[in-house]
py3Dmol code that shows the C-alpha trace and the ligand (Angstrom):
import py3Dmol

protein = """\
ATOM      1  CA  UNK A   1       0.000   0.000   0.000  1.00  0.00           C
ATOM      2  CA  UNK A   2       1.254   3.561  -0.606  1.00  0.00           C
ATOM      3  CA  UNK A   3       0.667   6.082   2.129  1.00  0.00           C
ATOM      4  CA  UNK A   4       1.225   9.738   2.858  1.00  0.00           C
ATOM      5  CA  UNK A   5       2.893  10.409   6.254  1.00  0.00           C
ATOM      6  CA  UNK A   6       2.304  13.834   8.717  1.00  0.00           C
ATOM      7  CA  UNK A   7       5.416  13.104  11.052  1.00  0.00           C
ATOM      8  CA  UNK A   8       6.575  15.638  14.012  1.00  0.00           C
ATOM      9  CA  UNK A   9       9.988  16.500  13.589  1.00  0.00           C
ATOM     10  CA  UNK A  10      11.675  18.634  16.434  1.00  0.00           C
ATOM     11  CA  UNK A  11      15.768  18.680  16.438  1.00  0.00           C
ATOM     12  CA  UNK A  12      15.500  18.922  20.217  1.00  0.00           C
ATOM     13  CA  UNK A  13      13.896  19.663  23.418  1.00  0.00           C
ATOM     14  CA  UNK A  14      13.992  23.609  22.970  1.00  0.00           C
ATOM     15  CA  UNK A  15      13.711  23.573  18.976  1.00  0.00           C
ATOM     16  CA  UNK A  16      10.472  24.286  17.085  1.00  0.00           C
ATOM     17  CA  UNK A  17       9.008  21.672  15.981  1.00  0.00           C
ATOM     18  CA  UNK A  18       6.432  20.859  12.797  1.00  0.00           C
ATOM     19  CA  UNK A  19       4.631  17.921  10.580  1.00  0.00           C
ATOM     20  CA  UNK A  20       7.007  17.230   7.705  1.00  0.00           C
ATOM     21  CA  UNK A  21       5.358  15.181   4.930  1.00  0.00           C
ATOM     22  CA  UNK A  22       6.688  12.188   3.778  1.00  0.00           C
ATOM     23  CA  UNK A  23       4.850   9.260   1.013  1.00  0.00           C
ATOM     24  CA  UNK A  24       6.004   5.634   1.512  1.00  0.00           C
ATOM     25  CA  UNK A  25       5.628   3.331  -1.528  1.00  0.00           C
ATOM     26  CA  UNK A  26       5.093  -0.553  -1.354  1.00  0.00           C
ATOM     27  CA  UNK A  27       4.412  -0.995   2.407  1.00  0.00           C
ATOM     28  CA  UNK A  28       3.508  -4.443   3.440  1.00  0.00           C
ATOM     29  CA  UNK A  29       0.116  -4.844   5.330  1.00  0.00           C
ATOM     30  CA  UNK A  30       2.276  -7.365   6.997  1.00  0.00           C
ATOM     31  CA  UNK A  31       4.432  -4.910   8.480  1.00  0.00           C
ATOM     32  CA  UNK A  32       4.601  -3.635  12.235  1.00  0.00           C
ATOM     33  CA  UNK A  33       4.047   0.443  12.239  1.00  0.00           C
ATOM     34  CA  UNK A  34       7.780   0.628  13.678  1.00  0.00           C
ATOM     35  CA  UNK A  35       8.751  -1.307  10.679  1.00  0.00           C
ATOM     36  CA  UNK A  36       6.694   1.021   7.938  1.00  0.00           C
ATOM     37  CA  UNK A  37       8.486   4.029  10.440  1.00  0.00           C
ATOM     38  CA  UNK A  38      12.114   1.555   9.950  1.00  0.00           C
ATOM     39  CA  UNK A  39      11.149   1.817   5.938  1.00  0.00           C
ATOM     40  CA  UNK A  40      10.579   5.595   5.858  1.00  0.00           C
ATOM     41  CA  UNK A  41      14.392   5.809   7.768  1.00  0.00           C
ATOM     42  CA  UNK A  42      15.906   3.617   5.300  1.00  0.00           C
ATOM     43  CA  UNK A  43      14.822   6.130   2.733  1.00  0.00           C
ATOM     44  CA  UNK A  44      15.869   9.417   5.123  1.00  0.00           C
ATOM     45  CA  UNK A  45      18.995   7.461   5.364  1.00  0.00           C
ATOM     46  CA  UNK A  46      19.765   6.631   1.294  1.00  0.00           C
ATOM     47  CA  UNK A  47      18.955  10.174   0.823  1.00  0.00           C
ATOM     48  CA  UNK A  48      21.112  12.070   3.342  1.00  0.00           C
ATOM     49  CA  UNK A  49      18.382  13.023   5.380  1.00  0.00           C
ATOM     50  CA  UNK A  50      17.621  12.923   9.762  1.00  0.00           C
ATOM     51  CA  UNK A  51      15.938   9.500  10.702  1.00  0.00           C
ATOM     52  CA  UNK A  52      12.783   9.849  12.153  1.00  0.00           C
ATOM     53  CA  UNK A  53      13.750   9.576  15.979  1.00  0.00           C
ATOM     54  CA  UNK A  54      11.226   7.166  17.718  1.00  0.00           C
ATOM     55  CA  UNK A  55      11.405   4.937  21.115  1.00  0.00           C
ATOM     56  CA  UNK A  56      11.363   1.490  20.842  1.00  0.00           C
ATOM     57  CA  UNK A  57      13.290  -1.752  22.294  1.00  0.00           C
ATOM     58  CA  UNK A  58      11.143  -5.263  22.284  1.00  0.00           C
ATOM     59  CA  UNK A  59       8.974  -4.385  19.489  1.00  0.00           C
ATOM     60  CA  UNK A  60       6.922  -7.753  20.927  1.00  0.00           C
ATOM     61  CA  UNK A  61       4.225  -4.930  23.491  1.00  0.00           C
ATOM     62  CA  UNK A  62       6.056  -5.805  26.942  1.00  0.00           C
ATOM     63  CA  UNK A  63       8.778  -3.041  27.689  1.00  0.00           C
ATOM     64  CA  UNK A  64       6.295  -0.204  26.861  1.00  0.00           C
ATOM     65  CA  UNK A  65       9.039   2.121  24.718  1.00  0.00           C
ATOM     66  CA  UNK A  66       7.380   2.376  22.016  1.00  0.00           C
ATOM     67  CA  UNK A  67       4.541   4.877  21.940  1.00  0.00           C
ATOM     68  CA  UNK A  68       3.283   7.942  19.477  1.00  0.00           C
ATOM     69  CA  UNK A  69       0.395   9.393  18.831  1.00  0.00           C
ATOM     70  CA  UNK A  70      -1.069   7.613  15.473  1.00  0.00           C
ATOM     71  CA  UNK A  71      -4.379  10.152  13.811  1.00  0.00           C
ATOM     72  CA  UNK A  72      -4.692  11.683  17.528  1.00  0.00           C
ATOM     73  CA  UNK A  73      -4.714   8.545  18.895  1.00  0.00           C
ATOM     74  CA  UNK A  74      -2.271   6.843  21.751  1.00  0.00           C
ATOM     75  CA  UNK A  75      -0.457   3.711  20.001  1.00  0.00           C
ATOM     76  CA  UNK A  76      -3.053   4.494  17.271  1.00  0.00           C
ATOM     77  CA  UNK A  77      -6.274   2.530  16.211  1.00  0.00           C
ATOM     78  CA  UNK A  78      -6.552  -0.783  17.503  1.00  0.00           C
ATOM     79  CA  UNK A  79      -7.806  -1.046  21.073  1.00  0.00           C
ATOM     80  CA  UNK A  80      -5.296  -3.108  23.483  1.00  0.00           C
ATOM     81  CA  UNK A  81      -2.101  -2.499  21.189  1.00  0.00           C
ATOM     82  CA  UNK A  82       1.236  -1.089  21.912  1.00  0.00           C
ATOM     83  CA  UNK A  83       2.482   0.884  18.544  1.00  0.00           C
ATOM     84  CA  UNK A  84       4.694  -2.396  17.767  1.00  0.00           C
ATOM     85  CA  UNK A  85       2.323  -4.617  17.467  1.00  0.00           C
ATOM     86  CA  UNK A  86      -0.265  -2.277  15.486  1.00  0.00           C
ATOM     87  CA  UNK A  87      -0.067  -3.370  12.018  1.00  0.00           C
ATOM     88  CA  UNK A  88      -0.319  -2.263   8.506  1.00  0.00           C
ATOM     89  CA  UNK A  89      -3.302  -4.102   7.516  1.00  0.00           C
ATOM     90  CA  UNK A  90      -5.468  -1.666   9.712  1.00  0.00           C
ATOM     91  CA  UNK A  91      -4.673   0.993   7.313  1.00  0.00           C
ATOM     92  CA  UNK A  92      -5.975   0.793   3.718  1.00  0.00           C
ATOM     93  CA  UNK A  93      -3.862   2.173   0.470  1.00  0.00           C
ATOM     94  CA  UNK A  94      -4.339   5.986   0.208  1.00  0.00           C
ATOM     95  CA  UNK A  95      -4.382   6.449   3.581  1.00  0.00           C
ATOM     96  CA  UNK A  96      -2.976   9.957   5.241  1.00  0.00           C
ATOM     97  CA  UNK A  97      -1.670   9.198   9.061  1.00  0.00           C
ATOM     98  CA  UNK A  98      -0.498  11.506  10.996  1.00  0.00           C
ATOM     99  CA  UNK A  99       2.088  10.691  13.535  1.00  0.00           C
ATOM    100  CA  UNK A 100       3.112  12.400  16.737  1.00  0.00           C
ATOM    101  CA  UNK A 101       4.960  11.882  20.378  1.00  0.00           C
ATOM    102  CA  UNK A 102       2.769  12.311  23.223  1.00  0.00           C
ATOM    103  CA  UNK A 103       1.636  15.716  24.384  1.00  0.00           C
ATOM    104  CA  UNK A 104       1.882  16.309  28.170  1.00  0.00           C
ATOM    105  CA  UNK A 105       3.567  18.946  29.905  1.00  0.00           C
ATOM    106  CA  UNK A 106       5.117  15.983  32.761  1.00  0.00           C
ATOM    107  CA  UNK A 107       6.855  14.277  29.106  1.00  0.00           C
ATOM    108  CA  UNK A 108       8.340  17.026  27.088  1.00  0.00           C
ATOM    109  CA  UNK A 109       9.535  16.256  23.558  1.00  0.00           C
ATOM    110  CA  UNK A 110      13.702  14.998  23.660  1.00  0.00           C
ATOM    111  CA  UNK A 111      13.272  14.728  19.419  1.00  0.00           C
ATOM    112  CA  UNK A 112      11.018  13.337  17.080  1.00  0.00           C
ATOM    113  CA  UNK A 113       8.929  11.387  18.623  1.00  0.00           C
ATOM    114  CA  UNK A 114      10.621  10.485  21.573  1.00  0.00           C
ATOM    115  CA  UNK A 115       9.389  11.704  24.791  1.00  0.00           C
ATOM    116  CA  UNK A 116      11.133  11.922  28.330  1.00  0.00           C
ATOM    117  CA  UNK A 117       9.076   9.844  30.534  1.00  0.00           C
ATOM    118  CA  UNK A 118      11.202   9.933  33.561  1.00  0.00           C
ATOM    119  CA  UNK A 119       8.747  11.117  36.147  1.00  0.00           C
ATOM    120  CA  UNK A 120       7.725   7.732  35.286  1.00  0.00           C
ATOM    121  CA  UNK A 121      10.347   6.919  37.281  1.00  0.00           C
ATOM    122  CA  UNK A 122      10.321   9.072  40.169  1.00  0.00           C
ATOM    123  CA  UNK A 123       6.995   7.913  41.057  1.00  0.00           C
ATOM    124  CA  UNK A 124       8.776   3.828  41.305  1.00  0.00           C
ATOM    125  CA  UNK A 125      11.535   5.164  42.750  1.00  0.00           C
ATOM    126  CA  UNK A 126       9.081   6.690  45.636  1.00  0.00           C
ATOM    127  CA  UNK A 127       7.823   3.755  46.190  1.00  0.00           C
ATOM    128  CA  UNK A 128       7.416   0.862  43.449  1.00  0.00           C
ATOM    129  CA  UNK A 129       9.666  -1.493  45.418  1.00  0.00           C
ATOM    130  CA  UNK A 130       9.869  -4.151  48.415  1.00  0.00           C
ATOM    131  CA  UNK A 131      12.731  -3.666  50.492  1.00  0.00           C
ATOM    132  CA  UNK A 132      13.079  -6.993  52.252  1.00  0.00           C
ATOM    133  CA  UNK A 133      15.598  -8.862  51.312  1.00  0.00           C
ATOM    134  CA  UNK A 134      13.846 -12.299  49.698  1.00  0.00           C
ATOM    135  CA  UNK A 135      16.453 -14.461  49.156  1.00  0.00           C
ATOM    136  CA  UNK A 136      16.563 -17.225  47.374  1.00  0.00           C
ATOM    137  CA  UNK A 137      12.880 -18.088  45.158  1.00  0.00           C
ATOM    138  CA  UNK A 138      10.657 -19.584  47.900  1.00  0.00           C
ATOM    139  CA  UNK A 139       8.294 -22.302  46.790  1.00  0.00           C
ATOM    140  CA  UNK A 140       5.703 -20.827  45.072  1.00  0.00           C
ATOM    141  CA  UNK A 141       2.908 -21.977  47.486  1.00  0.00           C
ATOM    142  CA  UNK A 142       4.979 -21.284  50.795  1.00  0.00           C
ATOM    143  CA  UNK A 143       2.656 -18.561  50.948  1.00  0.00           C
ATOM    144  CA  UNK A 144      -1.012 -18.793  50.518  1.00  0.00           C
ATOM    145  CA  UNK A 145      -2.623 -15.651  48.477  1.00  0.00           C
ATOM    146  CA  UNK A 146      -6.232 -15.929  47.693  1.00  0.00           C
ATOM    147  CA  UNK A 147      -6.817 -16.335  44.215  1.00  0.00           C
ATOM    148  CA  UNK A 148      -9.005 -12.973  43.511  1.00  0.00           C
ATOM    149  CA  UNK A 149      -5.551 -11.389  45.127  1.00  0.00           C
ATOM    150  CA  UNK A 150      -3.385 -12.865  42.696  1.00  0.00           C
ATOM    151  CA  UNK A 151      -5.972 -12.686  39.643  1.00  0.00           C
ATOM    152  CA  UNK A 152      -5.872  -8.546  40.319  1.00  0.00           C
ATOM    153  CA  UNK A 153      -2.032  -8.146  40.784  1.00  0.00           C
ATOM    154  CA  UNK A 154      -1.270  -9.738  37.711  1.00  0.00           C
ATOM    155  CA  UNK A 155      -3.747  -7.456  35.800  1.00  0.00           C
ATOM    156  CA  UNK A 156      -1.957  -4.468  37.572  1.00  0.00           C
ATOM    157  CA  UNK A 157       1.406  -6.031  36.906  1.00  0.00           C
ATOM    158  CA  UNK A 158       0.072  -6.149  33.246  1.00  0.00           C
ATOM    159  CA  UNK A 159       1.231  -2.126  33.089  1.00  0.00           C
ATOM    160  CA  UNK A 160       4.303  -1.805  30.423  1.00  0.00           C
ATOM    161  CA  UNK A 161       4.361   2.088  31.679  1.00  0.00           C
ATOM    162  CA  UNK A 162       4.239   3.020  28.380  1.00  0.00           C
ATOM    163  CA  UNK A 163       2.834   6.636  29.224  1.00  0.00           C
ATOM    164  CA  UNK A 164      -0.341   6.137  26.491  1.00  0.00           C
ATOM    165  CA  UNK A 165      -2.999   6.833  29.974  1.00  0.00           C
ATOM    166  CA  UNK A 166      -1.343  10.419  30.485  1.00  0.00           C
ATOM    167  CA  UNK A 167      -0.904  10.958  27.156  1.00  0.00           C
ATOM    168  CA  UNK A 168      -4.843  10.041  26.405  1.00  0.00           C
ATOM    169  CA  UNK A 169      -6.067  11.735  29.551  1.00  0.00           C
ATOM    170  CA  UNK A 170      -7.177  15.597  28.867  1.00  0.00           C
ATOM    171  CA  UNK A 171      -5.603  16.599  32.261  1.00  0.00           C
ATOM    172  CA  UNK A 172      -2.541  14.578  31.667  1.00  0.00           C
ATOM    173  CA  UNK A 173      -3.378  12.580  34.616  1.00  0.00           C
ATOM    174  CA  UNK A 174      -0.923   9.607  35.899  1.00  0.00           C
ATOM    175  CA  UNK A 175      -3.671   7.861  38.512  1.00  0.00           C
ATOM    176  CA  UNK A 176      -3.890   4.821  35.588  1.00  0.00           C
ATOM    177  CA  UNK A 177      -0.495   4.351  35.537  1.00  0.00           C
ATOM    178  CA  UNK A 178       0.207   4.992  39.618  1.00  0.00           C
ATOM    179  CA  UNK A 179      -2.463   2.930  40.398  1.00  0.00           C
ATOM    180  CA  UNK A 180      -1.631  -0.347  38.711  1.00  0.00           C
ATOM    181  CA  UNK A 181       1.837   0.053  40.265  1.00  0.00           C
ATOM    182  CA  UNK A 182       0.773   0.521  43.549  1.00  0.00           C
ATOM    183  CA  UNK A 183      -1.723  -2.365  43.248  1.00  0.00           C
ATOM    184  CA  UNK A 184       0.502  -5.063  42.372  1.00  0.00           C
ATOM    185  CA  UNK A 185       2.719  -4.585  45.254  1.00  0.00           C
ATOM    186  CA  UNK A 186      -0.565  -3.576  47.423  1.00  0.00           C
ATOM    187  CA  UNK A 187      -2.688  -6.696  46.920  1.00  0.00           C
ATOM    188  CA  UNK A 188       0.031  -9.431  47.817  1.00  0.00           C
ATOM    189  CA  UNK A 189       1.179 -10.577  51.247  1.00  0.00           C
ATOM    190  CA  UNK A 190       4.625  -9.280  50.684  1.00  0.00           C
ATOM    191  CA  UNK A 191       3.523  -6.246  50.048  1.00  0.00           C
ATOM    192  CA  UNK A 192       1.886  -5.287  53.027  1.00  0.00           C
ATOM    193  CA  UNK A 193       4.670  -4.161  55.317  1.00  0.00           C
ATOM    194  CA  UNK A 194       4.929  -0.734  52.955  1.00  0.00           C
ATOM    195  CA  UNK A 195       1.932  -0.833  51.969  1.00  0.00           C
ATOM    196  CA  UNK A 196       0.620   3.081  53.535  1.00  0.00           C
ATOM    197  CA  UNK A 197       4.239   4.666  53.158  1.00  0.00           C
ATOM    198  CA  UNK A 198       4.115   3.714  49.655  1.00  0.00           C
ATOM    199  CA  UNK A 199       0.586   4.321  48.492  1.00  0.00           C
ATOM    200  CA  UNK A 200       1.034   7.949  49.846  1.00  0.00           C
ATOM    201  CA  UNK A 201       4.885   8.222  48.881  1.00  0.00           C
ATOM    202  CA  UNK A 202       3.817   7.258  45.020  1.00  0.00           C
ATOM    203  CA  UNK A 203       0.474   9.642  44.909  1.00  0.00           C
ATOM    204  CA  UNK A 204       2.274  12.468  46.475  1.00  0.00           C
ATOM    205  CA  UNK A 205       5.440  11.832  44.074  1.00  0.00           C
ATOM    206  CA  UNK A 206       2.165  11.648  40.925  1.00  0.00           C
ATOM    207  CA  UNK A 207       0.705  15.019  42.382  1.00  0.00           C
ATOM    208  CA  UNK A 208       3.976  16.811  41.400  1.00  0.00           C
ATOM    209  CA  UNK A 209       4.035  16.151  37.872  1.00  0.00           C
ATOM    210  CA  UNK A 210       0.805  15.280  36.457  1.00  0.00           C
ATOM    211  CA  UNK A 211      -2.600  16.618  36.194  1.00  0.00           C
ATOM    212  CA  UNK A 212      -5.548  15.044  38.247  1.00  0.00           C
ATOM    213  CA  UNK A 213      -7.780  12.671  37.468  1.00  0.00           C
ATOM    214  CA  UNK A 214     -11.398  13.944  36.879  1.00  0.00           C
ATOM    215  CA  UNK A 215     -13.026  10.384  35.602  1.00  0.00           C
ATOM    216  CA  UNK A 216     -12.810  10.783  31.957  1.00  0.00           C
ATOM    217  CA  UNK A 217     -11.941   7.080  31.142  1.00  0.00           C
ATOM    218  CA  UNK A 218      -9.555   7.905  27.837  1.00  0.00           C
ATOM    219  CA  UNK A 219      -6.693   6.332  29.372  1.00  0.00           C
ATOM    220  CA  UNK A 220      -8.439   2.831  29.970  1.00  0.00           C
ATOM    221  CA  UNK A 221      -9.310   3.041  26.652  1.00  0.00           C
ATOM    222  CA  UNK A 222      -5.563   3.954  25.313  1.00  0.00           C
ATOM    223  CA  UNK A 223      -3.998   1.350  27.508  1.00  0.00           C
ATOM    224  CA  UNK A 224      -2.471  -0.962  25.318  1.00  0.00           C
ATOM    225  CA  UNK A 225      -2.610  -3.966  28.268  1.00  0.00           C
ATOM    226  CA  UNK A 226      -6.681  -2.657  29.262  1.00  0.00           C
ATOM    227  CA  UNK A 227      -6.042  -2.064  32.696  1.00  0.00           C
ATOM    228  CA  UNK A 228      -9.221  -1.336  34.658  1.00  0.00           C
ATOM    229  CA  UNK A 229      -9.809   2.223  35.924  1.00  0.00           C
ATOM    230  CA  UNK A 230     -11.231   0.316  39.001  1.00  0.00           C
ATOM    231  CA  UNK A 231      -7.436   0.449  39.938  1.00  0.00           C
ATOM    232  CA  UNK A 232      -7.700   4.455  40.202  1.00  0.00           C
ATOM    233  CA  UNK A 233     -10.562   4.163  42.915  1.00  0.00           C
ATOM    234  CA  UNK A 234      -8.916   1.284  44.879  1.00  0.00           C
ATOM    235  CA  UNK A 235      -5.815   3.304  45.005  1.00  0.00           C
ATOM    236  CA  UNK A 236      -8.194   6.301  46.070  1.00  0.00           C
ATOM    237  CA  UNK A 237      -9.797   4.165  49.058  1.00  0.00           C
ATOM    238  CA  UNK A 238      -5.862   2.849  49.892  1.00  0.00           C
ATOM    239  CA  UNK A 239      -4.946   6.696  49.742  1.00  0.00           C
ATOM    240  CA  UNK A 240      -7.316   7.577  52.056  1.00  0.00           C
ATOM    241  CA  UNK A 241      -6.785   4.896  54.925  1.00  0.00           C
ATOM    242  CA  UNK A 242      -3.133   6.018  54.585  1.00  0.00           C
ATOM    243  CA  UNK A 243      -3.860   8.957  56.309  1.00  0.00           C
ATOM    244  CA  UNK A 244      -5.186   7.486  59.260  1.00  0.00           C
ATOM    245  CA  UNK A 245      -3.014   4.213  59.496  1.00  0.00           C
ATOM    246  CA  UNK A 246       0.476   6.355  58.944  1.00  0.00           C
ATOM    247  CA  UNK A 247      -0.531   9.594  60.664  1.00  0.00           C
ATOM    248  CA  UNK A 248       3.411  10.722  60.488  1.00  0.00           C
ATOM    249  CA  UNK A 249       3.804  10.335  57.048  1.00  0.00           C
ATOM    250  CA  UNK A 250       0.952  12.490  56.241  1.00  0.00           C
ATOM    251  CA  UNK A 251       1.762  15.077  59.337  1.00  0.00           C
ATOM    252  CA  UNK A 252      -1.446  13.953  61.169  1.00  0.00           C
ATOM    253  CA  UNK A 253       0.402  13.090  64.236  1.00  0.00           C
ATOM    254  CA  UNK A 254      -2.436  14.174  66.556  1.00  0.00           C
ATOM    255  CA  UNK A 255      -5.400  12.315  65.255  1.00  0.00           C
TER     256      UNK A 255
END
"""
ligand_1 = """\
4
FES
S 8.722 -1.736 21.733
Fe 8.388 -2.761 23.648
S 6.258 -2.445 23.969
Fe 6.568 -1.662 21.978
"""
view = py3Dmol.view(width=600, height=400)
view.addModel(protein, "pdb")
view.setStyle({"model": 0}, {"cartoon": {"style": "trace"}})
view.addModel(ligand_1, "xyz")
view.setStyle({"model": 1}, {"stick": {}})
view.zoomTo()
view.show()
């Protein structure tokens, strides 16, 4: 299929950026959208131009680099996809896309169409961890966890932080992303002993860089693993009892 391309290209973080036009010849329907993006480079390349600048590392939708904006949409227009596994054959011959990196204030624009997506990491590093030491793997059924318990962490675990939820959400909200990490440390046994310093360490750590969460949905819908917004309230409710069960984290020593 031939297409015509609207791609963002910015030089840097404090260039100008703009949509540069670009028509691709003889894509395969076959191919991944990073591949038709790897074909457009090949071209930049032959011809002496920049490459198109965009994250990516598995290409199989685990790590959660990859990520643009495909016709306005996060990781474009097939519901639970990351950008590498979108492919081809959901566009048809003609077809104008326009491609750009996501827009929120908390993940300015490094080039291209890569983002900086470190307060990602802040909000982990606040929190997103268990600090006993384990040791060695115990058997996997020295501890009992109910199986709802186990069902719902995984489907928090599921998260591949790919940044689509605050780039979806009109107040470039994190709670999507916050939430599912905090719930898949939250709901199992060894997470308990942090469980308050962390649930208030990682919302307070979110409140500093994103916008909040007014219950517009868009980024359960752009998640490319479907996480539940259900996660945003139980991390509300878990916010909440923090204050009371660690009053000297929250500087409520006198309740
Ligand atoms: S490149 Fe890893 S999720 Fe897309």
């Amino acid at each position: 299929m031939d297409l015509t391309l609207r791609v963002w290209r910015q030089a840097g973080p404090k260039a100008a950026g703009d949509f540069k036009t670009y028509h691709v010849e003889d894509v395969s329907r076959d191919a991944s959208f990073l591949e038709m993006l790897d074909q457009v480079n090949e071209a930049l390349n032959a011809q002496g131009e920049e490459p198109i600048a965009f994250d990516h590392d598995c290409r199989e939708g685990i790590c959660g680099m990859c990520g643009v904006m495909i016709n306005g949409t996060p990781h474009g227009p097939q519901r639970g996809t990351a950008t590498c596994q979108l492919h081809m054959r959901k566009f048809s011959d003609g077809d104008m896309i326009t491609v750009e990196p996501w827009r929120a204030a908390a993940f300015p624009v490094l080039r291209d169409l890569v983002v900086d997506r470190s307060p990602f990491d802040r909000i982990i590093e606040s929190g997103g961890y268990i600090t006993a030491p384990t040791g060695s793997a115990p058997d996997a059924n020295l501890i009992p966890v109910p199986k709802d318990a186990v069902d719902s962490a995984f489907d928090a675990a599921a998260c591949i932080g790919c940044g689509a939820c605050v780039a979806a959400c009109p107040n470039s909200a994190a709670n999507l992303f916050t939430a599912a990490k905090i719930a898949h440390l939250n709901l199992l046994p060894q997470g308990q002993a942090e469980r308050w310093n962390r649930t208030v360490a990682m919302v307070e750590t979110m409140e500093e860089w994103f916008g909040s969460c007014t219950n517009h949905g868009e980024c359960e819908t752009a998640c490319p693993q479907e996480i539940s917004i259900d996660f945003i309230a139980w991390m509300n409710a878990d916010y909440v009892r923090a204050q009371f069960k660690n009053p000297s984290k929250t500087g409520r020593d006198n309740l």
